[in-house]
Each structure stands twice: as structure tokens, then as C-alpha cells.
Z-matrix of the N, CA and C atoms (Angstrom, degrees):
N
C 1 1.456
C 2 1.524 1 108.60
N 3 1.445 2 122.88 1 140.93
C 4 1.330 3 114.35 2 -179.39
C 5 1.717 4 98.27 3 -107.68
N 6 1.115 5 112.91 4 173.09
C 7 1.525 6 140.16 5 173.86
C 8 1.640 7 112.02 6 -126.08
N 9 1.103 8 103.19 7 157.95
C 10 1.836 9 111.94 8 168.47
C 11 1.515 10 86.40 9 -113.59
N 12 0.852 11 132.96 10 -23.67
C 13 2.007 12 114.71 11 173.47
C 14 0.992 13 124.20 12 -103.17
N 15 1.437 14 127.12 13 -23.98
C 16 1.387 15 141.01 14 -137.22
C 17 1.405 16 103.43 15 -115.92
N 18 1.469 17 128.15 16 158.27
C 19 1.412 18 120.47 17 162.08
C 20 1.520 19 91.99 18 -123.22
N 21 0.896 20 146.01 19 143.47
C 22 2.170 21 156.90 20 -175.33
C 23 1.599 22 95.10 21 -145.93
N 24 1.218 23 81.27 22 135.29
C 25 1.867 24 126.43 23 160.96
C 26 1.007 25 139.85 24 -162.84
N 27 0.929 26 121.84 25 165.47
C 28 1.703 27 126.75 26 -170.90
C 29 1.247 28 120.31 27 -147.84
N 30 1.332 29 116.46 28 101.21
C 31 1.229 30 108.95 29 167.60
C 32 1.587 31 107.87 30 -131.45
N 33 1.858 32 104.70 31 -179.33
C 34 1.558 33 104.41 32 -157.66
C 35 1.624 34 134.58 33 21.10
N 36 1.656 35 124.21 34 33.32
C 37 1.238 36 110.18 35 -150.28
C 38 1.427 37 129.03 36 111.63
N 39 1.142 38 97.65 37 -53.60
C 40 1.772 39 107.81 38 -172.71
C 41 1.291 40 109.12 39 -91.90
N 42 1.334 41 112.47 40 132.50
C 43 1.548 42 118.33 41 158.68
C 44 1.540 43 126.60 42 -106.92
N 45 1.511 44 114.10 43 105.82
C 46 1.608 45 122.59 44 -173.15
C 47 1.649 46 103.76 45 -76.26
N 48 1.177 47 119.30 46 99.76
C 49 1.074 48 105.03 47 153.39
C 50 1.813 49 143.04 48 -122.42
N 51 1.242 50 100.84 49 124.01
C 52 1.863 51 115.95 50 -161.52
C 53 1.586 52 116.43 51 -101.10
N 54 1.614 53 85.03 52 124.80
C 55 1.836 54 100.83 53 -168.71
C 56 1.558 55 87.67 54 -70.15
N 57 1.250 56 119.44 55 139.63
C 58 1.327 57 128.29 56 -155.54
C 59 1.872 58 99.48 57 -134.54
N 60 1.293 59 129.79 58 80.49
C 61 1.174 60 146.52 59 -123.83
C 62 1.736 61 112.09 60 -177.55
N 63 1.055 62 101.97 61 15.77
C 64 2.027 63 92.17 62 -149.44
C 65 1.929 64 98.97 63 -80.29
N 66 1.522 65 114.84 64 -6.17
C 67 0.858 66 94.78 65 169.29
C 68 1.532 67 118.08 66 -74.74
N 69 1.017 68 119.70 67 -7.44
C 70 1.610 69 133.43 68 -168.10
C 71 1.214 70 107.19 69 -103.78
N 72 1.220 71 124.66 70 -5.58
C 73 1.472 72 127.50 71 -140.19
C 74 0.933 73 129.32 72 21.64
N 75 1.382 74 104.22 73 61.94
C 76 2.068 75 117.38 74 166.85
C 77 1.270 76 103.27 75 72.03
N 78 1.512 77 131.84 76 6.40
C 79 1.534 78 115.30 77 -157.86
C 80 1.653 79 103.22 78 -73.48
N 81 1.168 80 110.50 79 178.69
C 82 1.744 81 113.36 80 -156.44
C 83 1.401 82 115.11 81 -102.20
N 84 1.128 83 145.77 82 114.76
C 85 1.320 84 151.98 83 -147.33
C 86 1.482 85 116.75 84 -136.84
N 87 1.176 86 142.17 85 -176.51
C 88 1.391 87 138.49 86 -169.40
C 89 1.750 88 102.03 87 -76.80
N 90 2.023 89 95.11 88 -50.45
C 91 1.352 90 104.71 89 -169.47
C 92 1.865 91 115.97 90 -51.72
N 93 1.767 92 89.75 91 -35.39
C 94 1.670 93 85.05 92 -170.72
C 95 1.491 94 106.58 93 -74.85
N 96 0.989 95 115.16 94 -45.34
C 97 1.700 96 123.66 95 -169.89
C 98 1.628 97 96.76 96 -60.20
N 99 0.961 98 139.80 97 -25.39
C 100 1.629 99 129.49 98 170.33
C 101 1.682 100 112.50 99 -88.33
N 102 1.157 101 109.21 100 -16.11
C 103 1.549 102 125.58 101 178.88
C 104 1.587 103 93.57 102 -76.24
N 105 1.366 104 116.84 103 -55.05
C 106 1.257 105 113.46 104 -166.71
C 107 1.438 106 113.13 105 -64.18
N 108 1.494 107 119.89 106 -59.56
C 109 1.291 108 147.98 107 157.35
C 110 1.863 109 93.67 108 -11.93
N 111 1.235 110 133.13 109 -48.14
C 112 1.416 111 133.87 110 -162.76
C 113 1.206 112 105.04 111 -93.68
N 114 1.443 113 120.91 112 -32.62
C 115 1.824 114 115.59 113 -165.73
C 116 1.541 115 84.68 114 -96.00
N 117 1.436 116 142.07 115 -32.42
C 118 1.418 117 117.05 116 -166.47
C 119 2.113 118 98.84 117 -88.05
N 120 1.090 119 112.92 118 -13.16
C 121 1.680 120 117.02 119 156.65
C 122 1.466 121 93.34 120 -58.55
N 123 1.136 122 112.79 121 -83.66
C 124 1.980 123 106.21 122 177.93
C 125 1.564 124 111.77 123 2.88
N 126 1.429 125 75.62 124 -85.31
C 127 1.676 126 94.82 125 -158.34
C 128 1.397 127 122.34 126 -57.17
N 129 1.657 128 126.45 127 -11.68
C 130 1.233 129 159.62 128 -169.53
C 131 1.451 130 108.48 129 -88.66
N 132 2.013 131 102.77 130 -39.13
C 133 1.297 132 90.94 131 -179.53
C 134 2.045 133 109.26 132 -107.89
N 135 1.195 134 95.40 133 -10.08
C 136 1.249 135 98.08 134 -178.83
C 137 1.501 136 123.64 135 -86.55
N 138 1.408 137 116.75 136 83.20
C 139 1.884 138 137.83 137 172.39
C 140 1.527 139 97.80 138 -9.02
N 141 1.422 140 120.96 139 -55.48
C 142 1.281 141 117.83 140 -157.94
C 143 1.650 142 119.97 141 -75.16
N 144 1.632 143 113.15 142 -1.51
C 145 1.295 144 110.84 143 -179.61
C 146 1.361 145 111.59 144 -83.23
N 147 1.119 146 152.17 145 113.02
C 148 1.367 147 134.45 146 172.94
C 149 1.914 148 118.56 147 -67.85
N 150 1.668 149 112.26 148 -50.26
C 151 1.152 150 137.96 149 169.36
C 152 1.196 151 142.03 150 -99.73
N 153 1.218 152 145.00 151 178.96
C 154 1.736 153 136.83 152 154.92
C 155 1.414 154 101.18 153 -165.24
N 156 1.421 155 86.07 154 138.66
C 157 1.565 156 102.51 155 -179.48
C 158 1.721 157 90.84 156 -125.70
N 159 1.850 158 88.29 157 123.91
C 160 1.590 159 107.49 158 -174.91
C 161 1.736 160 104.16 159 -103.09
N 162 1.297 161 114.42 160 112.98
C 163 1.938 162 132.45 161 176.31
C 164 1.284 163 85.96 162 -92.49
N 165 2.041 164 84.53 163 172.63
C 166 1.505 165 111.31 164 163.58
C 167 2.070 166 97.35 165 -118.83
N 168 0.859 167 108.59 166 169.49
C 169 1.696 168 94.91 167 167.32
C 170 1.372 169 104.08 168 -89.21
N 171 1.434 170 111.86 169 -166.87
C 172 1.254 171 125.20 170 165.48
C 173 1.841 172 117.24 171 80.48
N 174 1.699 173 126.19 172 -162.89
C 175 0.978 174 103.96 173 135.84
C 176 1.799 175 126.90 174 -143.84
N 177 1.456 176 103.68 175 41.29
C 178 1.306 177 108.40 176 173.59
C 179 1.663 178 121.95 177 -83.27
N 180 1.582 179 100.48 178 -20.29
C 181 1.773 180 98.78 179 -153.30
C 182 1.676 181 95.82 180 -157.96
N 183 1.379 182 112.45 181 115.91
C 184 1.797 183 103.25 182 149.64
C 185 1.236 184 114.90 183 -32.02
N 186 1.700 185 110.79 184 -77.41
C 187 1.561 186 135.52 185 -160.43
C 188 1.691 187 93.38 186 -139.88
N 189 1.149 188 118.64 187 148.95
C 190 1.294 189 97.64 188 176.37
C 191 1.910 190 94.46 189 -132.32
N 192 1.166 191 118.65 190 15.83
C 193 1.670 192 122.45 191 149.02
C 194 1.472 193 96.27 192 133.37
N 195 1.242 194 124.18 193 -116.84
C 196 1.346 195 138.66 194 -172.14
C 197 1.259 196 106.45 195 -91.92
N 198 1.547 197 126.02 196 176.30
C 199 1.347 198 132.70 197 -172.23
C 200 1.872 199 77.56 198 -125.63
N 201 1.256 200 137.43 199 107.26
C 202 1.504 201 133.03 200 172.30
C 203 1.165 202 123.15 201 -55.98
N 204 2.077 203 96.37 202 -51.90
C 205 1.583 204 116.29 203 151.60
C 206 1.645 205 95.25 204 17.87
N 207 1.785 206 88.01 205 -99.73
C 208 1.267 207 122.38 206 -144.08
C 209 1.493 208 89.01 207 -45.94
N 210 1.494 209 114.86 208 -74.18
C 211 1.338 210 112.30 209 -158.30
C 212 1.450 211 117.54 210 -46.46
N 213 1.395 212 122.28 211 -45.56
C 214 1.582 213 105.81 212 -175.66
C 215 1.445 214 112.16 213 -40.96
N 216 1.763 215 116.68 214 -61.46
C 217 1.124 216 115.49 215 168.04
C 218 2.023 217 122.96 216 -9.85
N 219 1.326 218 86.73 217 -56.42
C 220 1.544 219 90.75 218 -156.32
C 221 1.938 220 91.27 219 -82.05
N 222 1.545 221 114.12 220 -26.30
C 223 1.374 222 93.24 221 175.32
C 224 1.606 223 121.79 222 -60.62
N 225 1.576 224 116.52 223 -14.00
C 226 1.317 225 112.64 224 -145.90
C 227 1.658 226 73.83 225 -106.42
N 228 1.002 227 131.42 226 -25.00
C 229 1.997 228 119.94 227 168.29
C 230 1.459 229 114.77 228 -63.75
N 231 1.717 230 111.38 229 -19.79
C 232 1.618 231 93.77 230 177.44
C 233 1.217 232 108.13 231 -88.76
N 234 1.983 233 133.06 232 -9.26
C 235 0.585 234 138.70 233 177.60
C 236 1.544 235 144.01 234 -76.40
N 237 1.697 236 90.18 235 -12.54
C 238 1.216 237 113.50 236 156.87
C 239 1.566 238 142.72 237 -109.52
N 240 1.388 239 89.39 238 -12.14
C 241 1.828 240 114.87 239 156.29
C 242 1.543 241 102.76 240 -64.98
């Protein structure tokens, strides 16, 4: 399965999967949260994973919270609704 955020694998069991973002520092966005939403469906349906170990890339930040970006955007749509 591919991602636009994500990097997924699996080996022996385990599935690593890394919010792949580091220029942002991983922060959380529509794209990742539906990216994620699909690889943890994966792993839910696939018998052969036993585990997952969830990264951020890079090395400033796991997750570093929200993407605001996004949200102002969406404040300035309720603002015009």
C-alpha cells in the first residue's frame, strides 16, 4: 500500500510505520490522519502483523501537534459560511 505521508513495512511481524513530514515536523494534517486511518485498517486486517511501532521521521520531533496551516484555512471557511 502506498501513502503520500507515511513510510509502512513489515517485517518479521512488525509493522513500522513513520509519519514522513520532518520538514514540518510530523505535525498532523488531514493528509496524515487519513494516511494513518488506512495503514492502521492494514494492520487490523492483516493476521500476519503481530505489532507496530509508530515514528516520526527526521530528528527534531515524533509529532510535533497540529499542522495550524491547515486549520486557519478552515477557520477562515467558517468564516465565510
Amino acid at each position: 500500500m502506498e501513502f503520500q505521508t507515511l513510510l509502512f513495512q513489515i517485517e518479521n511481524g512488525i509493522a513500522q510505520i513513520t509519519i514522513n513530514r520532518p520538514d514540518k515536523m510530523n505535525a498532523l494534517n488531514k493528509d496524515v490522519i487519513q494516511d494513518l486511518s488506512a495503514a492502521f485498517d492494514e494492520v487490523y486486517q492483516n493476521k500476519s502483523i503481530k505489532s507496530v511501532i509508530l515514528t516520526g521521521a527526521g530528528q527534531k520531533a515524533f509529532v510535533a501537534g497540529a499542522d495550524i496551516t491547515e486549520f486557519i484555512n478552515l477557520m477562515k471557511m467558517e468564516v465565510l459560511n
